[in-house]
N, C-alpha and C positions, 0 to 999 in steps of 0.2 A: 504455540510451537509444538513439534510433533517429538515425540517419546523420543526417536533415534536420533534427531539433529536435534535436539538437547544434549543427548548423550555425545556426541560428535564433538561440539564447542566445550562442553566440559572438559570431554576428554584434552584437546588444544591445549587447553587451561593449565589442565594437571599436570599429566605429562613433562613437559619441559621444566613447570615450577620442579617438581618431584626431584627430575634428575639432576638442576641446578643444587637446590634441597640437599642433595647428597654429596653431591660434589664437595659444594660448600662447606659442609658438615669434615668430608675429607680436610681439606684443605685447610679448615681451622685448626681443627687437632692436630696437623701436624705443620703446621706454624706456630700453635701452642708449646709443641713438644721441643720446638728447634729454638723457640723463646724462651722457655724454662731451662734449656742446654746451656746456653750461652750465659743469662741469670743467674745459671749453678756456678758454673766455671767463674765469674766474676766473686760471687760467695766465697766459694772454694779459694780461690787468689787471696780474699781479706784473711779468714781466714789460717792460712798456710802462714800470709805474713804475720798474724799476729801469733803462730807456733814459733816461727822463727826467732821474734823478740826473745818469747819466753826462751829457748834454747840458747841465746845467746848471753842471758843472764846467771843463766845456770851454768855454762863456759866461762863466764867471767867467774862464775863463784869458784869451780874449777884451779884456774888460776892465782886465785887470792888466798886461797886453801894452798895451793904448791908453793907460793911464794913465800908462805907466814914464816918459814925457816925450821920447821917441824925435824925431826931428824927421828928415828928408832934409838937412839943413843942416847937421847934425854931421860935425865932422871924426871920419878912421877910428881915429882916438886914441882919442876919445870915446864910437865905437861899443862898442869894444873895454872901454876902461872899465865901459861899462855894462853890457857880457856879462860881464864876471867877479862883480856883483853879481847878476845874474838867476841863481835855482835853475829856471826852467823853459825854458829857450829854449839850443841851442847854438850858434846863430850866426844874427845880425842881418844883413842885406841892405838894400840902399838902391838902388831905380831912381826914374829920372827920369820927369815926367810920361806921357814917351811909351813909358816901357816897356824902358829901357835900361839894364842894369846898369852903378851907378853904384860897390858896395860889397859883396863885396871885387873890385873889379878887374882882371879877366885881366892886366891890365901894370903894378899896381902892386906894392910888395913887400908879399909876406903870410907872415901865420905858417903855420906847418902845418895849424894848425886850418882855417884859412879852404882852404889850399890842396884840402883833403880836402872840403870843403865845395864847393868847384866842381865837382870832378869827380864828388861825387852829384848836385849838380843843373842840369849841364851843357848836358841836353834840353830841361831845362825853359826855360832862358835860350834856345837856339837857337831852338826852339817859339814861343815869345813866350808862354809857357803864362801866367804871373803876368804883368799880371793876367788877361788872356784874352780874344780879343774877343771881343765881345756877351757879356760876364759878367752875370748877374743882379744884381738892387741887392741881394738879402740875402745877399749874401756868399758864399752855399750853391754855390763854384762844384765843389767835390770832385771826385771821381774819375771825375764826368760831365763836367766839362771839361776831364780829361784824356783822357776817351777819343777827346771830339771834335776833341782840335787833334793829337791824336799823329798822324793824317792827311795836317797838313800840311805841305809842305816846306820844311825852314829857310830857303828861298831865297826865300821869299813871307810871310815874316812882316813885313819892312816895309811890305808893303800892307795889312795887316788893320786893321780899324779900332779906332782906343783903348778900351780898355773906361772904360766912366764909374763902378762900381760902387765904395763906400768902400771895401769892407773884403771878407773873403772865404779858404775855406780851399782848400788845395790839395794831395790826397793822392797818394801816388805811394809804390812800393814798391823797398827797400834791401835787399840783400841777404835775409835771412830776416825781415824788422821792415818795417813800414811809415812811409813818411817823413810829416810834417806839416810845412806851413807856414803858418803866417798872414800876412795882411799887410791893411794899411791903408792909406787917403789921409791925408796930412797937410795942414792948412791951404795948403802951395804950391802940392799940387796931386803932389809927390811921395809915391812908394809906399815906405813901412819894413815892415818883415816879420823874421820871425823862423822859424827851425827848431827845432819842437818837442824839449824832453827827453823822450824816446819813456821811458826809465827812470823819471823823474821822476813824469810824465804815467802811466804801470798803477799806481805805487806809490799816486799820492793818485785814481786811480779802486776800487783796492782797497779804500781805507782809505772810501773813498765806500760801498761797498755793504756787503750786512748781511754780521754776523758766520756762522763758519760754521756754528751748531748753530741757526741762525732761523728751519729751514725743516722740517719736519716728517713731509710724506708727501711728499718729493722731492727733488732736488736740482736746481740751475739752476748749468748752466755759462756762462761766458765763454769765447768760441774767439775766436781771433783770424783773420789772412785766410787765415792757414797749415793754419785748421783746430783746432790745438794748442790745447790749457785754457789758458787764459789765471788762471784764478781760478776754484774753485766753490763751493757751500755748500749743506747742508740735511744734514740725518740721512739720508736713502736711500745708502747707499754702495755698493746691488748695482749688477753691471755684467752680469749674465747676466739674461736676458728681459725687459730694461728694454725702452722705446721713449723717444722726445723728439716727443710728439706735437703742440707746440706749440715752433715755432723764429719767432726777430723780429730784424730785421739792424739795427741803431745806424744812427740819423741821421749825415749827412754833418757830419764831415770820415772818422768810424770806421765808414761805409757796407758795406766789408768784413768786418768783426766782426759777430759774430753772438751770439745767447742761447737757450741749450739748456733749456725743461723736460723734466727726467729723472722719471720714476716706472715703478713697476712694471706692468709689459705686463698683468697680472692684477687690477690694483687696483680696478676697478669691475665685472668682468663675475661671479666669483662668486657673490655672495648673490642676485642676481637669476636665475641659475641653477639655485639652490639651492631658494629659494622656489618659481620655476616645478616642477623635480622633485618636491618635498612634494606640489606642488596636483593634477598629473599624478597622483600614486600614492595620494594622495586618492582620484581620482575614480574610477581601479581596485577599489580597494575596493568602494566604493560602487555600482558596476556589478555586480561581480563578486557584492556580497551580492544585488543587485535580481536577478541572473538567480537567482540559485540560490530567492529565494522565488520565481519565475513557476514555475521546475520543479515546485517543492512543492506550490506551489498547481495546475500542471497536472497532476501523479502522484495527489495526492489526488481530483481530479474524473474522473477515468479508472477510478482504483478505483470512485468511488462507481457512476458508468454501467456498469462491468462485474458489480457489487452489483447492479444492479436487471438488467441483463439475464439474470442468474444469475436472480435470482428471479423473472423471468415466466415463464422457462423451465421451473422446476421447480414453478411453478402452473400452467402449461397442461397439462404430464406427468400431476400429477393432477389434471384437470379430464376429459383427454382418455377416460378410462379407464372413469369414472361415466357419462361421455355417448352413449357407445357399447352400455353396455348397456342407457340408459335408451330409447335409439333403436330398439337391436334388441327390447325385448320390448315396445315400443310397434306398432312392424312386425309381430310375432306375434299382439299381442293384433284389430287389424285385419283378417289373417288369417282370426283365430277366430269373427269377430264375423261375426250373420249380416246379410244386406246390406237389411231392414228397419229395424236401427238403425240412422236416420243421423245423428241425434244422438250418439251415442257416437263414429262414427264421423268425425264432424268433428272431436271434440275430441282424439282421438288424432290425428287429420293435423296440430293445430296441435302434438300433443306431437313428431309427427314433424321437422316441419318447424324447431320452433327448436330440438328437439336437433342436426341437421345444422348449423343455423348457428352453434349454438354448437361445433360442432366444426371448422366451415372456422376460426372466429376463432383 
């Protein structure tokens, strides 16, 4: 085969593979991309609703808190009393309308409990942080209104203005755990509050979400602000070529807690690879047979034209050979002839003359 119609059926070859090649290549990645959308958004959905459980747990804790019968007018007997029947709260707080810690009392006598109780939320008193000025009315004042007042200087907290808002959480961080507090208005117009059981509070968020074998092609973590698993679950238990391409941070007061979906870094790109490669080496084929009949079909019509040039060639060979003699004793007989007949002798010129031309042809 000759260098350029080599080059010509290659080219056939490539060409269309190439462009399909790229097509293809398009076409994956963004059916990948419109797969991993859709993926996401179902994630994001498990997710959301397992934020929601948790938020609604935390609203019931809310409630169970507003209902225990708390007042700002209870003596710290009373308070006390009442903390040792609460399983969710470690220690109760009492300020005055304007914000003034009333309960446990820097000058009063307290037990250890409460004393350790001051000295974790000792900033937050100096601060004015609970309830906060300009608190919002849904409560939601979290760890956005701790970042806004940690600002201010304790020496100006009696000028801020009273916050009006009933109720409202307030997060802040202990040692490796994050602290919670709730607090509410009472009918006086006094604030009662409480410090979450941080123990108590993962144990019935736990016992809140799905069991651990409920999840199938993944796992979903709980991290807490630390980072650290708080709690996970599903069947995926590799931790080599995973990703979490779908993370969602817990409504406030748990603002810093976060929710990991785990799956496998591989999980949707293969088969659509796969398929693409089939379809690609498909169409090699399929090239690859078209050129090879264009050759056949071109080899065969080269023979057939070299067939017929072969045989005009070896018809003209002998044609040439009869015409030449029939020329030259047409020339002789002309010769002989005496030059009264000129009839004869016409008719030998036309013998003459189309033997010549049949021998230029």
């Amino acid at each position: 085969m000759k260098p350029r119609l080599f080059l010509v059926y290659l080219l056939i070859v490539l060409a269309p593979l190439a462009a399909v090649t790229w097509m293809g290549v398009v076409l994956s990645r963004n059916e990948h991309a419109m797969i991993r959308l859709r993926f996401e958004e179902v994630m994001t959905g498990r997710l959301q609703d397992v934020s929601s459980e948790i938020s609604r747990l935390l609203e019931q804790r809310e409630r169970d808190l507003m209902a225990s019968g708390l007042r700002g007018s209870m003596t710290p007997a009373e308070l006390r009393e009442s903390l040792r029947s609460s399983p969710i709260a470690l220690q109760f707080f009492v300020l005055d309308p304007q914000g003034m810690l009333l309960h446990p009392s820097p000058g009063a006598k307290l037990t250890r409990d409460e004393e350790s109780f001051l000295a974790r939320t000792r900033t937050i008193w100096e601060r004015g942080e609970i309830p906060g000025p300009e608190s919002e009315a849904n409560g939601e004042a979290g760890s956005a209104q701790q970042q806004s007042s940690s600002a201010i200087p304790p020496a100006l907290t009696g000028n801020l203005p009273v916050s009006t808002a009933s109720k409202g959480w307030h997060s802040s961080y202990w040692g490796n755990g994050i602290q919670l507090l709730f607090w509410w208005r009472d009918n006086s117009g006094s604030i009662v509050g409480a410090e979450i059981n941080e123990v108590r509070l993962l144990a019935d968020i736990i016992g809140a979400l799905p069991d651990s074998n409920s999840l199938r092609d993944g796992r979903i973590e709980l991290r807490d602000s630390q980072d650290a698993v708080v709690y996970q679950w599903g069947d995926y238990l590799g931790t080599k070529g995973n990703r979490a391409p779908v993370q969602l941070a817990l409504a406030p007061p748990l603002g810093s807690w976060h929710l990991n979906y785990i799956v496998p870094d591989d999980s949707q790109g293969a088969p659509l690879w796969f398929g693409m490669a089939s379809g690609i080496a498909a169409l090699a084929l399929a090239c690859a047979g078209l050129a090879v009949y264009f050759y056949r079909e071109n080899t065969r019509a080269l023979r057939e034209a070299q067939q017929r040039v072969t045989f005009v060639n070896q018809v003209s060979h002998e044609l040439k050979t009869p015409l030449t003699n029939i020329r030259m004793y047409a020339e002789v007989l002309q010769e002989d002839l005496s030059e009264t007949d000129e009839r004869i002798r016409r008719r030998l010129d036309v013998i003459v003359s189309e033997s010549q031309r049949l021998s230029r042809m």
